[in-house]
Biotite code that builds the C-alpha atoms (Angstrom):
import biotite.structure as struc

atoms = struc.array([
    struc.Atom([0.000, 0.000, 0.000], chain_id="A", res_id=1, res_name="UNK", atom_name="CA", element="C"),
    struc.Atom([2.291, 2.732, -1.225], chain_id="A", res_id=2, res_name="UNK", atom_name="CA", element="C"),
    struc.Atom([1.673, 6.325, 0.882], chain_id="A", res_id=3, res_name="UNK", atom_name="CA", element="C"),
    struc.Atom([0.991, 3.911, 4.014], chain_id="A", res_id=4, res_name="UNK", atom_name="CA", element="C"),
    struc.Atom([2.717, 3.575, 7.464], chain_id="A", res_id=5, res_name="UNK", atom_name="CA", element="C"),
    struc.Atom([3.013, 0.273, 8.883], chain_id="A", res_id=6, res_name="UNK", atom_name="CA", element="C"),
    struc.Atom([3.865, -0.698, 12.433], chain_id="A", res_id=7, res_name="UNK", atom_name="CA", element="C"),
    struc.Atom([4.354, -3.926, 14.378], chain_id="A", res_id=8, res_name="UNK", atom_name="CA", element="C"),
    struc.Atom([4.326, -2.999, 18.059], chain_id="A", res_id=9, res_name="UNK", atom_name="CA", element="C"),
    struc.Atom([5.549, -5.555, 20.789], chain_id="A", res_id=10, res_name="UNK", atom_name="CA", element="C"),
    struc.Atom([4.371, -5.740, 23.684], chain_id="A", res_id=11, res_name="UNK", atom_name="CA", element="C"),
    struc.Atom([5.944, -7.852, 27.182], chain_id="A", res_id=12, res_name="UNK", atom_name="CA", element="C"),
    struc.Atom([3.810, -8.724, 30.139], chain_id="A", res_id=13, res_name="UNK", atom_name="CA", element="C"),
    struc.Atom([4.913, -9.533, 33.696], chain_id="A", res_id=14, res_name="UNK", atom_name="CA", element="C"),
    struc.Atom([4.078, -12.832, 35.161], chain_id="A", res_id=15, res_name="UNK", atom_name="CA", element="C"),
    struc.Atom([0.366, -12.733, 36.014], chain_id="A", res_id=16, res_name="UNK", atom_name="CA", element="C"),
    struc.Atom([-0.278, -9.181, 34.234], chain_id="A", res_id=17, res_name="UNK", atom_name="CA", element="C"),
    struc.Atom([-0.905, -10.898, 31.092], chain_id="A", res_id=18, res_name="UNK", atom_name="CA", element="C"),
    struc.Atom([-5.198, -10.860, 31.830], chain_id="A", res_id=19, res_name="UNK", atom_name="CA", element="C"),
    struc.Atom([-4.756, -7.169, 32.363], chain_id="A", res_id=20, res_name="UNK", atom_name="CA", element="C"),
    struc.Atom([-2.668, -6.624, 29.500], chain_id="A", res_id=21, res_name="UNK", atom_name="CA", element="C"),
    struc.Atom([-4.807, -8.117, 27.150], chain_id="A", res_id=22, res_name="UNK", atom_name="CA", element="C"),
    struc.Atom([-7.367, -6.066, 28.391], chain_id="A", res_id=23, res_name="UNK", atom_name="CA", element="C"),
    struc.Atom([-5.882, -2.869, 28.130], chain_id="A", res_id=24, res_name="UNK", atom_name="CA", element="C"),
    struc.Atom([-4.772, -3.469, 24.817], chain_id="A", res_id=25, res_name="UNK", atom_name="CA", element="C"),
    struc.Atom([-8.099, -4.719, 23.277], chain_id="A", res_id=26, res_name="UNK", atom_name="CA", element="C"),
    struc.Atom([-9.297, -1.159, 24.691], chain_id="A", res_id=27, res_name="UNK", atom_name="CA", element="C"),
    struc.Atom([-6.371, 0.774, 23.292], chain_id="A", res_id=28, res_name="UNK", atom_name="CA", element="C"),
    struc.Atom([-6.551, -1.290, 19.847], chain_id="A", res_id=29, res_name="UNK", atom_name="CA", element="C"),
    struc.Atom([-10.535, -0.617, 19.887], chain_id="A", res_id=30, res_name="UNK", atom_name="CA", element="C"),
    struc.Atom([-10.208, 3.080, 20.186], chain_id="A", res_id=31, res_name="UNK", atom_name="CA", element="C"),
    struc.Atom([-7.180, 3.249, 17.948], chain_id="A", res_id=32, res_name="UNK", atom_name="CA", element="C"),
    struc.Atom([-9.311, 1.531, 14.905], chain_id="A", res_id=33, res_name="UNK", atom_name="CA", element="C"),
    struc.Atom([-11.420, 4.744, 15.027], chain_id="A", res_id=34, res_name="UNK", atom_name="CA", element="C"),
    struc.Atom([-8.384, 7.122, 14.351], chain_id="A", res_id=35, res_name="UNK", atom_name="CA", element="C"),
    struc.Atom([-9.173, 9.195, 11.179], chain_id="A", res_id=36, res_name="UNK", atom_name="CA", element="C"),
    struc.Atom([-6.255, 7.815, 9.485], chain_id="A", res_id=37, res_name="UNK", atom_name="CA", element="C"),
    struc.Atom([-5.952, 4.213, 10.967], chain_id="A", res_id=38, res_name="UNK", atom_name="CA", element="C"),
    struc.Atom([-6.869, 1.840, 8.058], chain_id="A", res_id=39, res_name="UNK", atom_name="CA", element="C"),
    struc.Atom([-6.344, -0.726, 10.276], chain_id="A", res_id=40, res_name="UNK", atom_name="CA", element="C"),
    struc.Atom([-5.116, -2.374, 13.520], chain_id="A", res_id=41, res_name="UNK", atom_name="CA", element="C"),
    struc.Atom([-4.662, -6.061, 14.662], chain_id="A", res_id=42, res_name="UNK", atom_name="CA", element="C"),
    struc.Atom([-4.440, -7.432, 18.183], chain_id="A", res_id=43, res_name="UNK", atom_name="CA", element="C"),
    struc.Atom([-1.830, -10.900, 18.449], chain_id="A", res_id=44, res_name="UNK", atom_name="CA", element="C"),
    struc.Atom([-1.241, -12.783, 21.115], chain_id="A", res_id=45, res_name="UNK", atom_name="CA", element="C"),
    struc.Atom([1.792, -15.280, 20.353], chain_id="A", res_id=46, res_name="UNK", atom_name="CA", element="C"),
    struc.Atom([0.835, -18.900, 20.431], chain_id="A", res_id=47, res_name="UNK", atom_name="CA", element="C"),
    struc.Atom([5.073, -20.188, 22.197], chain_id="A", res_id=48, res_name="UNK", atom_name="CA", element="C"),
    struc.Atom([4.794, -17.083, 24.794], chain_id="A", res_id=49, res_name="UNK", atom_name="CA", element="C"),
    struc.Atom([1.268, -15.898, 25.923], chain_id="A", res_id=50, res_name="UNK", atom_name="CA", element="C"),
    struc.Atom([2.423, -13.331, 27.685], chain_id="A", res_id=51, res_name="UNK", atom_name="CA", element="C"),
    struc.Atom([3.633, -11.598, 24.513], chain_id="A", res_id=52, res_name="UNK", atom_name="CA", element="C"),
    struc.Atom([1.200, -9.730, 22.789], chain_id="A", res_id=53, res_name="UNK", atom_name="CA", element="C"),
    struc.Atom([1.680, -7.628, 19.131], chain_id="A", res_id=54, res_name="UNK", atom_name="CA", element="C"),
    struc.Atom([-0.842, -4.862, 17.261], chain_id="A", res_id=55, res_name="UNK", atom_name="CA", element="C"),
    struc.Atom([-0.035, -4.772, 13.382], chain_id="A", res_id=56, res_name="UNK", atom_name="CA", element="C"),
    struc.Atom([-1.422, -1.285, 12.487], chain_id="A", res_id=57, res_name="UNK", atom_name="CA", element="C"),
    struc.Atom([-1.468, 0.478, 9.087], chain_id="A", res_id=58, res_name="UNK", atom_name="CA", element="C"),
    struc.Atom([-2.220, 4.035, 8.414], chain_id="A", res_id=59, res_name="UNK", atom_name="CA", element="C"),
    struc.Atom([-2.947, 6.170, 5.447], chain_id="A", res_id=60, res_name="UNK", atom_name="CA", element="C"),
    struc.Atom([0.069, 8.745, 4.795], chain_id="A", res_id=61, res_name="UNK", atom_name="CA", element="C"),
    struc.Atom([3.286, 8.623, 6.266], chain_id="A", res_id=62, res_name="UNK", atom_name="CA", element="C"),
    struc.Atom([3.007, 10.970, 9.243], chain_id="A", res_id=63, res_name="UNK", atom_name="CA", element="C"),
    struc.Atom([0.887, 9.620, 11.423], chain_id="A", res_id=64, res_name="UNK", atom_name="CA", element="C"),
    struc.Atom([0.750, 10.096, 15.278], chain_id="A", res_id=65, res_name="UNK", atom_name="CA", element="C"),
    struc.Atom([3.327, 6.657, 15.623], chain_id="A", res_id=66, res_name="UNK", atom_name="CA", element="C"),
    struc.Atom([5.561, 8.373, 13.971], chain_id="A", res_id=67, res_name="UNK", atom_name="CA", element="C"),
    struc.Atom([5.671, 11.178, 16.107], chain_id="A", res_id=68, res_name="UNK", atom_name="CA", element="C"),
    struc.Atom([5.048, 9.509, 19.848], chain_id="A", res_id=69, res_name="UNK", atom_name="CA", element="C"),
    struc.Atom([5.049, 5.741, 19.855], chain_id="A", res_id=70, res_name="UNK", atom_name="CA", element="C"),
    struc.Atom([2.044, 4.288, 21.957], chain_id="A", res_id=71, res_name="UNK", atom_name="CA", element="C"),
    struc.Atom([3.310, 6.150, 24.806], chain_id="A", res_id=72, res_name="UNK", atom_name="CA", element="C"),
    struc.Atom([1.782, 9.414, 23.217], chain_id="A", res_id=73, res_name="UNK", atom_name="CA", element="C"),
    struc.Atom([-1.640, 7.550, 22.078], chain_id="A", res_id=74, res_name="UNK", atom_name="CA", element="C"),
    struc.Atom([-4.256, 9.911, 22.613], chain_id="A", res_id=75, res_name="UNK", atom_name="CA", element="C"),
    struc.Atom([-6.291, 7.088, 24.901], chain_id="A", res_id=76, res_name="UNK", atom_name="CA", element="C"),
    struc.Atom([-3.246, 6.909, 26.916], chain_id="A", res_id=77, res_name="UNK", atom_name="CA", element="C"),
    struc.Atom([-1.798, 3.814, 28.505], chain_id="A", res_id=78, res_name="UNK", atom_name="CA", element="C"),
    struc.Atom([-4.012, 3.678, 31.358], chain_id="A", res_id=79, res_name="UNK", atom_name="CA", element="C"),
    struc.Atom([-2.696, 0.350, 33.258], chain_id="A", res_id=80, res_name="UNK", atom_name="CA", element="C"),
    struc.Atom([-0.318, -0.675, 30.658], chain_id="A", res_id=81, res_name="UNK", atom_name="CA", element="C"),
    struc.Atom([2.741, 1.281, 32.117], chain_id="A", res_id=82, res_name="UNK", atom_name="CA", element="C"),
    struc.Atom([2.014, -1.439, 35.220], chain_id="A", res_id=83, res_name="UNK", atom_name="CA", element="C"),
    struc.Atom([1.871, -4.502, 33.115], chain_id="A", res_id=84, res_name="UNK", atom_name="CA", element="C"),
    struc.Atom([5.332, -3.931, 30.988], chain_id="A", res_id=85, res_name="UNK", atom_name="CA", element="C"),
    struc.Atom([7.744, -6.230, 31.754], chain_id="A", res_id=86, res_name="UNK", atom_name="CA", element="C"),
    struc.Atom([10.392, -4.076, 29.064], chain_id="A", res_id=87, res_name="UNK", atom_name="CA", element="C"),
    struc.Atom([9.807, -1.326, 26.753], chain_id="A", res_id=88, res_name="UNK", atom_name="CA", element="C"),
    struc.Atom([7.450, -1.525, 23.646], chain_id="A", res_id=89, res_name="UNK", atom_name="CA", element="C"),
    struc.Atom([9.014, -2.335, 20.840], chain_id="A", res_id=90, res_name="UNK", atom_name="CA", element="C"),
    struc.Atom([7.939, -0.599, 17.699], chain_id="A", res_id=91, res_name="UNK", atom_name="CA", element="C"),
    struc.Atom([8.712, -1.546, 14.446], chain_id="A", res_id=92, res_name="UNK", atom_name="CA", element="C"),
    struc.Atom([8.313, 0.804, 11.431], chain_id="A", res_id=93, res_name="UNK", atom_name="CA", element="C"),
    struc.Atom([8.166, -0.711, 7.913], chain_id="A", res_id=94, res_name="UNK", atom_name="CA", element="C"),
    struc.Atom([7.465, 0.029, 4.396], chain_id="A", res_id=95, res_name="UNK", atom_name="CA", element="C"),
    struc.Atom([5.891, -1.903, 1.814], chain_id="A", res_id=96, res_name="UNK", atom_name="CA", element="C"),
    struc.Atom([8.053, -3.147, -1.175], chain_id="A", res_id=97, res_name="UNK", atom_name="CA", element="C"),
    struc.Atom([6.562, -5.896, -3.466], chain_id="A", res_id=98, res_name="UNK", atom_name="CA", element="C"),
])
Protein backbone atom coordinates (compact mmCIF):
# COMPACT_ATOMS: atom_id res chain seq x y z
CA UNK A 1 0.00 0.00 0.00
CA UNK A 2 2.29 2.73 -1.22
CA UNK A 3 1.67 6.32 0.88
CA UNK A 4 0.99 3.91 4.01
CA UNK A 5 2.72 3.57 7.46
CA UNK A 6 3.01 0.27 8.88
CA UNK A 7 3.87 -0.70 12.43
CA UNK A 8 4.35 -3.93 14.38
CA UNK A 9 4.33 -3.00 18.06
CA UNK A 10 5.55 -5.55 20.79
CA UNK A 11 4.37 -5.74 23.68
CA UNK A 12 5.94 -7.85 27.18
CA UNK A 13 3.81 -8.72 30.14
CA UNK A 14 4.91 -9.53 33.70
CA UNK A 15 4.08 -12.83 35.16
CA UNK A 16 0.37 -12.73 36.01
CA UNK A 17 -0.28 -9.18 34.23
CA UNK A 18 -0.91 -10.90 31.09
CA UNK A 19 -5.20 -10.86 31.83
CA UNK A 20 -4.76 -7.17 32.36
CA UNK A 21 -2.67 -6.62 29.50
CA UNK A 22 -4.81 -8.12 27.15
CA UNK A 23 -7.37 -6.07 28.39
CA UNK A 24 -5.88 -2.87 28.13
CA UNK A 25 -4.77 -3.47 24.82
CA UNK A 26 -8.10 -4.72 23.28
CA UNK A 27 -9.30 -1.16 24.69
CA UNK A 28 -6.37 0.77 23.29
CA UNK A 29 -6.55 -1.29 19.85
CA UNK A 30 -10.54 -0.62 19.89
CA UNK A 31 -10.21 3.08 20.19
CA UNK A 32 -7.18 3.25 17.95
CA UNK A 33 -9.31 1.53 14.91
CA UNK A 34 -11.42 4.74 15.03
CA UNK A 35 -8.38 7.12 14.35
CA UNK A 36 -9.17 9.20 11.18
CA UNK A 37 -6.25 7.82 9.48
CA UNK A 38 -5.95 4.21 10.97
CA UNK A 39 -6.87 1.84 8.06
CA UNK A 40 -6.34 -0.73 10.28
CA UNK A 41 -5.12 -2.37 13.52
CA UNK A 42 -4.66 -6.06 14.66
CA UNK A 43 -4.44 -7.43 18.18
CA UNK A 44 -1.83 -10.90 18.45
CA UNK A 45 -1.24 -12.78 21.11
CA UNK A 46 1.79 -15.28 20.35
CA UNK A 47 0.83 -18.90 20.43
CA UNK A 48 5.07 -20.19 22.20
CA UNK A 49 4.79 -17.08 24.79
CA UNK A 50 1.27 -15.90 25.92
CA UNK A 51 2.42 -13.33 27.68
CA UNK A 52 3.63 -11.60 24.51
CA UNK A 53 1.20 -9.73 22.79
CA UNK A 54 1.68 -7.63 19.13
CA UNK A 55 -0.84 -4.86 17.26
CA UNK A 56 -0.04 -4.77 13.38
CA UNK A 57 -1.42 -1.29 12.49
CA UNK A 58 -1.47 0.48 9.09
CA UNK A 59 -2.22 4.04 8.41
CA UNK A 60 -2.95 6.17 5.45
CA UNK A 61 0.07 8.75 4.80
CA UNK A 62 3.29 8.62 6.27
CA UNK A 63 3.01 10.97 9.24
CA UNK A 64 0.89 9.62 11.42
CA UNK A 65 0.75 10.10 15.28
CA UNK A 66 3.33 6.66 15.62
CA UNK A 67 5.56 8.37 13.97
CA UNK A 68 5.67 11.18 16.11
CA UNK A 69 5.05 9.51 19.85
CA UNK A 70 5.05 5.74 19.85
CA UNK A 71 2.04 4.29 21.96
CA UNK A 72 3.31 6.15 24.81
CA UNK A 73 1.78 9.41 23.22
CA UNK A 74 -1.64 7.55 22.08
CA UNK A 75 -4.26 9.91 22.61
CA UNK A 76 -6.29 7.09 24.90
CA UNK A 77 -3.25 6.91 26.92
CA UNK A 78 -1.80 3.81 28.50
CA UNK A 79 -4.01 3.68 31.36
CA UNK A 80 -2.70 0.35 33.26
CA UNK A 81 -0.32 -0.68 30.66
CA UNK A 82 2.74 1.28 32.12
CA UNK A 83 2.01 -1.44 35.22
CA UNK A 84 1.87 -4.50 33.12
CA UNK A 85 5.33 -3.93 30.99
CA UNK A 86 7.74 -6.23 31.75
CA UNK A 87 10.39 -4.08 29.06
CA UNK A 88 9.81 -1.33 26.75
CA UNK A 89 7.45 -1.52 23.65
CA UNK A 90 9.01 -2.33 20.84
CA UNK A 91 7.94 -0.60 17.70
CA UNK A 92 8.71 -1.55 14.45
CA UNK A 93 8.31 0.80 11.43
CA UNK A 94 8.17 -0.71 7.91
CA UNK A 95 7.46 0.03 4.40
CA UNK A 96 5.89 -1.90 1.81
CA UNK A 97 8.05 -3.15 -1.18
CA UNK A 98 6.56 -5.90 -3.47
Amino acid sequence: MNGTATFVSTFQAKLGSERLMQYELERLVSFTRRERTCLYCDLFRLSRDRSTFVVHSVWSGRESWMNRDGWEGHPAGMGLLDQCLQRPIEVVAMEEVA
